[in-house]
VODREN-815548 format. One record per residue (C-alpha): x, y, z. Coordinates in steps of 0.001 Angstrom, whole numbers, plus 500000, padded with zeros to 6 digits. Each point is the difference from the previous one (the first is absolute). Layout:
N
XYZ ...
//
This chain:
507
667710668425918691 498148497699502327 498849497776496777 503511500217498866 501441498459503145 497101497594499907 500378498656497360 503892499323500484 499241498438503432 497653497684498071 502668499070497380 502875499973502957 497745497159501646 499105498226497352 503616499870498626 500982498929503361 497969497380500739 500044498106496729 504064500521500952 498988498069503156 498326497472498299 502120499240497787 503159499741502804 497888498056501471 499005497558497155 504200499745499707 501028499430503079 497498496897500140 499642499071496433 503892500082498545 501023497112502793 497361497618498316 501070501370496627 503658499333500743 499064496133501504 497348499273497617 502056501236496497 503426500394501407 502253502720499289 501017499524496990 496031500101498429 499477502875502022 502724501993499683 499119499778496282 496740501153501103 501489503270501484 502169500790496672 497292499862497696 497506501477503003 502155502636499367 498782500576496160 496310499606501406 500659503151502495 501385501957496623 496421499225498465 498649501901502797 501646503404498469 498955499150496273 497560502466500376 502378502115498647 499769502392502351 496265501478499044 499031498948503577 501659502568501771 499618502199497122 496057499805500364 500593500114503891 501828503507499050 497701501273497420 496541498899501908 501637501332503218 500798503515498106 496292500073498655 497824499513502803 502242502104502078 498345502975497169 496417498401500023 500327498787496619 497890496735499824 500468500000496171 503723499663499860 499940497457503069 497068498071497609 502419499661497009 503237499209501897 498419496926501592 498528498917497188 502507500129497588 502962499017502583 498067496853500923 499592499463496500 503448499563499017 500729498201503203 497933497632499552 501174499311496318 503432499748501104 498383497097502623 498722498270497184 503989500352498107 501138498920503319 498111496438500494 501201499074496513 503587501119500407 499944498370503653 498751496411498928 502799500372497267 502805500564501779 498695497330502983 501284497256497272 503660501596500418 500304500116503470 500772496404500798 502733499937497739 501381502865501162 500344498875503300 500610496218499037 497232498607500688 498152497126498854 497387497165500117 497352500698503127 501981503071501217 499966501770496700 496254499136499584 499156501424503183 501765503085499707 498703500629496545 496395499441501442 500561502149502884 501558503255497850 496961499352497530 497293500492503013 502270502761501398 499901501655496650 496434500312499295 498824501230503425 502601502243500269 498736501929496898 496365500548502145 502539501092503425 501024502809497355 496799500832498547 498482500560503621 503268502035500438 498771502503497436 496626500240501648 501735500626503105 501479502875498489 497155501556499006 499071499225503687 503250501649501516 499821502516497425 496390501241501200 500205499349503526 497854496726500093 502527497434501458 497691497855502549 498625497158497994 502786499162498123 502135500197502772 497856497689501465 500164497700497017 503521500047499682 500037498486503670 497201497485499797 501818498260496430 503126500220501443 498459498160503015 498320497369497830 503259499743498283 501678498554502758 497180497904501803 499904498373496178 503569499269500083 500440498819503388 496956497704499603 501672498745496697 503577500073501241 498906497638502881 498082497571497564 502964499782498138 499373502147497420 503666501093499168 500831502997497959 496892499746498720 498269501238503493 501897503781499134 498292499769496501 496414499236501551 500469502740502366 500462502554497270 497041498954498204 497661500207503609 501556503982500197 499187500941496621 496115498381500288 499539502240503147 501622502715498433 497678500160496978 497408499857502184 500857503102502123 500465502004496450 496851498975499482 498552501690502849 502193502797500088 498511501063496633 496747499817500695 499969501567503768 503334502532499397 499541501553496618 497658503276500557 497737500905497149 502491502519498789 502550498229499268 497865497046498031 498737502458497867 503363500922498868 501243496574499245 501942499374496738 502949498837498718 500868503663498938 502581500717496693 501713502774502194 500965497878502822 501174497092497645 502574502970498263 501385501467503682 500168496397501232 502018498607496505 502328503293500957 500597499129503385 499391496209500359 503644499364498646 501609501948503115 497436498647502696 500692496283498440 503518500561500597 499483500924503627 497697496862500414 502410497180498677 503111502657501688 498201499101503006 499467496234499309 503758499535498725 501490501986503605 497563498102502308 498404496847498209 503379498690498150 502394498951503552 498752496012500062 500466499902496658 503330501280499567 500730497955503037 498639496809498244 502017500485496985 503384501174501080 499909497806503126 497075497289499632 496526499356501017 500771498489503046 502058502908501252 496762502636498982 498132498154502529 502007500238502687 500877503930499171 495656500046499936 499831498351503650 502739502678501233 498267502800498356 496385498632500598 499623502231503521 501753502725498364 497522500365497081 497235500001502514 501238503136501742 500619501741496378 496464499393498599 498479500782503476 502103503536499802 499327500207495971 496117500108500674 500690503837501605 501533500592496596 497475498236497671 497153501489502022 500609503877499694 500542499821496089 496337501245499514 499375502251502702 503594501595499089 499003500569496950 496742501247500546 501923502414502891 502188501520497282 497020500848498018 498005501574502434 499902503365501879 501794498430502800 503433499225497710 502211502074502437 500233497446502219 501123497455497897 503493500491501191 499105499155503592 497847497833499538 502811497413497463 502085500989503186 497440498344502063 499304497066497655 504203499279499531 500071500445504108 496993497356500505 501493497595497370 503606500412501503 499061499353503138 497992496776499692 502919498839497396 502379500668502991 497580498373502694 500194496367498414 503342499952498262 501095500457503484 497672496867501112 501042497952496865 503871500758500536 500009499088504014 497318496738498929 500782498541496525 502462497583501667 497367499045502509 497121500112497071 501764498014497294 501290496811502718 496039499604501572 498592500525496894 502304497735497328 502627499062502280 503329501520501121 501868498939496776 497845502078497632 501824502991502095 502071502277497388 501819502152502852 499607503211501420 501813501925497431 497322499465497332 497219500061502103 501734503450500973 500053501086496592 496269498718499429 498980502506502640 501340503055498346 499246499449496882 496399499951500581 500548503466501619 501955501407497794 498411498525495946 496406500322501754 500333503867501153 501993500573496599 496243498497498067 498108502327502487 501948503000498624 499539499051496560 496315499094500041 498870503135501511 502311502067497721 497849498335497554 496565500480501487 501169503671500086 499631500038495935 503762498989499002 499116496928498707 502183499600497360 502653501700501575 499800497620503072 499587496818498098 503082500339498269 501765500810503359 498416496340500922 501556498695497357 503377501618500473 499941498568503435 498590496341498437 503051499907497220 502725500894503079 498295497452502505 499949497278497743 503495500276498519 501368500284503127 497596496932501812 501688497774497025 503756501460500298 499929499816503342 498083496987500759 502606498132497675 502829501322502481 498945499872503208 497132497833499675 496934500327501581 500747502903502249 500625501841496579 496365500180499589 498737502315502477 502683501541500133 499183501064495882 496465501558501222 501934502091503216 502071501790497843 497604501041497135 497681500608502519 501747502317501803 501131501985496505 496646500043498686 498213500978503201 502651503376500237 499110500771496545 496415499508500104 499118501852503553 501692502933498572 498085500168496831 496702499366502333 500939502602502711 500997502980497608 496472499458497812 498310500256503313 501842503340501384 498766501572496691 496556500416501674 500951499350503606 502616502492501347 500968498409503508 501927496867500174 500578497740503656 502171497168499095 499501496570502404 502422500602502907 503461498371500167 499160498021503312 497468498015498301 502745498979497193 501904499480503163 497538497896502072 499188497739496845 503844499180499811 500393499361503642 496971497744499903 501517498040497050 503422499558501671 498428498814503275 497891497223498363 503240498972497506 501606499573503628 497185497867501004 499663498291497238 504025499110500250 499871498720503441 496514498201500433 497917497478498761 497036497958500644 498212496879498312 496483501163501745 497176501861498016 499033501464503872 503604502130499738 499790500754496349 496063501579500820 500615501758503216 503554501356498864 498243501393497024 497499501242501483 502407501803502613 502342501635497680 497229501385497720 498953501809503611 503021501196501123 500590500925496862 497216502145499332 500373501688503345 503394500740499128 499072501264496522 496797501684500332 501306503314502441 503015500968497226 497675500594497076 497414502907499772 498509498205496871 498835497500502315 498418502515502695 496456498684498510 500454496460500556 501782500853503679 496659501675500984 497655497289498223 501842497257502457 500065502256502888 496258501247499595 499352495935500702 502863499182502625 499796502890502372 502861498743501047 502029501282497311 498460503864500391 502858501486501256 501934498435496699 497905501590497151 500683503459501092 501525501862496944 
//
């Protein structure tokens, strides 16, 4: 169990800070974008940036499925199944990389024509997509070794990679952007993150792979069969989960125009922060999850997605509140006050990343459970319903349409999906303690208070936008952290270092 949560913590971080990073990286890289290219180039930019973040789930799935399957296998001992899954999942990945570069420099010839571009700006968007395109194919090849890694509880190093490259990613842009560099500073940047990154596989192979495992090593006939049987319904949920989440600037960009996407980006920027920062509790239990429902300790998988959906939930909660009472503030000092989209949107922004991100939690665990295919075609139920309704209602009510497209599938599919989750679980766990009512309660009554706030005040000083933050995430917490019993653990872990909170971790 301890190894378990270890290993999650170590994926959490990771997640979290290359989140960090790379909010950072925006918040001071998309100005000089923005002066340097103008809106137009770089709205362009976003739509077919957009495509790039789809090649990122071209994996087809087999990822996660390894994740699943290695997960499953060392949770029985069995080094020789864990052996053959890497090997032969990494295997096809990293053919599908080699599709992917081709396909990618391909289609980087139709992008400037799609978005009207031409001369110097289509060249340098074409150059840009081509060096995006080629390093992310090595970003998902180190994403299948970090599967293996989640998979068998060895997430350290390539945690730690992941955050160095994404590091050198942005000191290599900003140093370009500044020189005057262009779009082509974003393209250099890749190509820095996937050098470090090959590095760190590199190492991870040679330090992290027992005996054991090496000796069982092959591209193995079996594995190619079950992974040509279920590879069509875990591809699904990968490009379902692209289409719901990587498709908004683009649909933006072609139904309303470039120009508008990058405005709808700089309104959302803060937003997406919060949602990948809350995402990495979601992306980091995948492994241990699995590995818990495999294991002699699988009747507490009920509690213990109870505890994950209350951690996730509650962060989610914490800075949607901070972005709704601080976007205005956030969007004037950072771009200037005419960039501002209103409160309603921003309002909308907020929930949606509750509500879409906790309706992925339920589905990805329902999958680490063993219902893959079952749960990837939920995905892309939820995908087909999200997108039809982004374009329908993006077309008539305009931009607020869009997020208000992923609230309302979200909300379906995260009914449907908790259900399936929580009745699998009470077949081997008899006892059920739903999250209380006043912590549904205190997350809306923290929302409403900061929409109130963010209504009635604003300032054009980073100093209010920090220490506001910073303030509501506190009072927040507080106000959160006594109405949940999933979160008794993390109420005694503060108070066990702030004696002054004692009296407030007692069950």
């Amino acid at each position: 169990m301890t190894k378990r949560r270890t290993s999650s913590i170590f994926v959490m971080a990771g997640g979290g800070m290359q989140s960090l990073i790379v909010g950072l990286q925006s918040i001071i890289l998309i100005p000089i974008y923005v002066r340097q290219v103008g809106e137009r180039l770089y709205g362009a930019w976003l739509g077919s940036g957009d495509v790039l973040s789809w090649m990122l789930v071209s994996d087809l799935g087999i990822t996660n499925l390894v994740i699943q399957k290695v997960a499953a296998a060392h949770g029985a001992g069995d080094e020789r199944d864990v052996g053959r899954w890497f090997a032969s999942g990494t295997a096809v990945v990293a053919a599908i990389c080699a599709i992917l570069c081709a396909v990618g420099i391909g289609a980087s010839f139709a992008f400037p024509r799609i978005f009207g571009l031409q001369g110097a700006e289509a060249d340098a968007l074409r150059r840009t997509f081509v060096l995006a395109t080629v390093s992310t194919s090595v970003v998902i090849l180190h994403t299948a070794f970090y599967g293996y890694a989640r998979g068998v509880q060895r997430t350290g190093l390539l945690s730690a990679t992941t955050v160095v490259s994404t590091l050198l990613q942005f000191a290599i842009s900003l140093v370009l952007a500044l020189r005057g560099f262009g779009l082509l500073a974003i393209g250099y940047g890749f190509v820095a993150r996937a050098v470090v990154q090959v590095i760190g596989m590199a190492i991870f192979f040679a330090r992290e792979v027992p005996a054991g495992v090496r000796a069982n090593l092959r591209v193995d006939r079996e594995v190619l069969r079950e992974l040509g049987r279920t590879v069509p319904a875990t591809a699904v949920a990968g490009f379902a989960f692209a289409a719901m989440n990587q498709s908004e600037l683009l649909i933006v960009s072609l139904l309303v125009g470039p120009a508008a996407a990058a405005v709808f980006m700089l309104n959302r920027k803060a937003i997406e922060l919060a949602r990948a920062l809350s995402d990495s509790v979601t992306f980091g239990t995948y492994g241990a999850y699995a590995h818990l429902v495999a294991s002699a300790d699988r009747g507490r998988a009920l509690n213990v997605y109870r505890e994950i959906l209350s951690v996730r939930t509650a962060l989610a909660v914490l800075m949607a509140a901070g972005y709704v009472a601080l976007n205005r503030s956030f969007v004037s000092v950072w771009v200037g006050p005419e960039k501002y989209v209103g409160l309603t949107l921003t309002a909308l922004f907020a929930v949606q990343s509750i509500m879409a991100g906790n309706a992925f939690l339920a589905n990805y665990l329902y999958r680490a459970a063993g219902f893959i295919v079952e749960g990837s075609m939920l995905l892309l139920a939820e995908s087909v319903l999200r997108v039809g309704l982004m374009v329908g209602l993006c077309l008539w009510l305009g931009l607020p349409g869009v997020p208000l497209a992923g609230i309302a599938s979200g909300a379906v599919f995260l009914l449907v999906t908790h259900r399936k989750l929580r009745a699998f679980c009470l077949g081997f766990q008899a006892a059920d303690r739903p999250i209380s009512p006043a912590f549904w309660g205190v997350c809306a009554g923290l929302l409403a208070a900061c929409v109130a706030l963010g209504a009635g005040y604003m300032s054009r000083h980073w100093l209010y936008v920090f220490g506001a933050g910073s303030g509501i995430l506190a009072l927040g917490a507080v106000a959160l952290a006594p109405t949940n019993a999933y979160l008794a653990r993390y109420r005694a872990a503060v108070a066990s270092r702030l004696p002054m909170l004692r009296g407030a971790a007692a069950p």
